[in-house]
N, C-alpha and C positions, 0 to 999 in steps of 0.2 A: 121753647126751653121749659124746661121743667120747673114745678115750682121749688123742691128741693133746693137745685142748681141757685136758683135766682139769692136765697135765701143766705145757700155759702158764698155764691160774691158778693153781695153785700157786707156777710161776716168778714170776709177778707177783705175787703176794701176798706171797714170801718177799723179793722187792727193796724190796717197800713197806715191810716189816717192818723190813729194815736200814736203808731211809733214816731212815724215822721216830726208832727208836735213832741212827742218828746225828745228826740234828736236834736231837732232844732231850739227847745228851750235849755237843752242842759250839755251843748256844743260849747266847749271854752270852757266851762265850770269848773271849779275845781273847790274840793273840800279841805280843809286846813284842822287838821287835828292837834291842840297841843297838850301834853303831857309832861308836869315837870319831874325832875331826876327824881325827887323824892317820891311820887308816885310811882314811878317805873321800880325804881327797888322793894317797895313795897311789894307790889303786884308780883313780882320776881321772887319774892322771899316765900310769899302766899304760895307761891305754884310747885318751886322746887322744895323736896327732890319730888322725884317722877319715880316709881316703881309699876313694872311690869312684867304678868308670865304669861308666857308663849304656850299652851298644850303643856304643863307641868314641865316643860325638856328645857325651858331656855328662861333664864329672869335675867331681867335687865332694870338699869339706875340709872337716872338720866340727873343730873348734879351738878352742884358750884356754877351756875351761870355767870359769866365776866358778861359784860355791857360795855361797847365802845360806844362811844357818839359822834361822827362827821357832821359838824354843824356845817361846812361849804355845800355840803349834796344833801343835805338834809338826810342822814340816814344814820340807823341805828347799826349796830352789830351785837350778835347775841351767839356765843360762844359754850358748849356747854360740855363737862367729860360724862363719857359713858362707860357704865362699869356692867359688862354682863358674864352672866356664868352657866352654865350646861348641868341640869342634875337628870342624867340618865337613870330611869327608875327600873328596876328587873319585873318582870311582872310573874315570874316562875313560882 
């Protein structure tokens, strides 16, 4: 066998080695982020509105975010209208 060869199985064998340890140490884990209301609107307020143009042809408004909260599933919902418009430009 080459020594090349020898060199990528070992490379491969020692990646398998650390995925597996890390498999095995972060199996079951789970991260717990919390965020209270007052921050979420905050951060919500920071961000909208959203304006965007597409090639000069198309702008778009991404606005008024609504914020549910399901606290039985833990889940947020984030709701938001869009407003876009078309300015077709002549080039003649």
């Amino acid at each position: 066998m080459k020594r090349g060869h020898k060199i990528l199985i070992i490379g491969l064998g020692a990646l398998l080695a650390v995925a597996a340890g890390a498999f095995v140490f972060l199996h079951g884990k789970r991260t717990e982020i919390r965020v209270s209301n007052a921050q979420l609107q905050q951060q919500l307020a920071q961000t909208f509105p959203v304006e965007r143009s597409i090639f000069l042809l198309l702008q778009w408004q991404l606005a008024n975010p609504l914020k549910s909260m399901y606290f039985e599933c833990r889940r947020i919902c984030e709701k938001s209208s869009l407003k876009s418009s078309t300015d077709v430009r002549s080039t003649a």
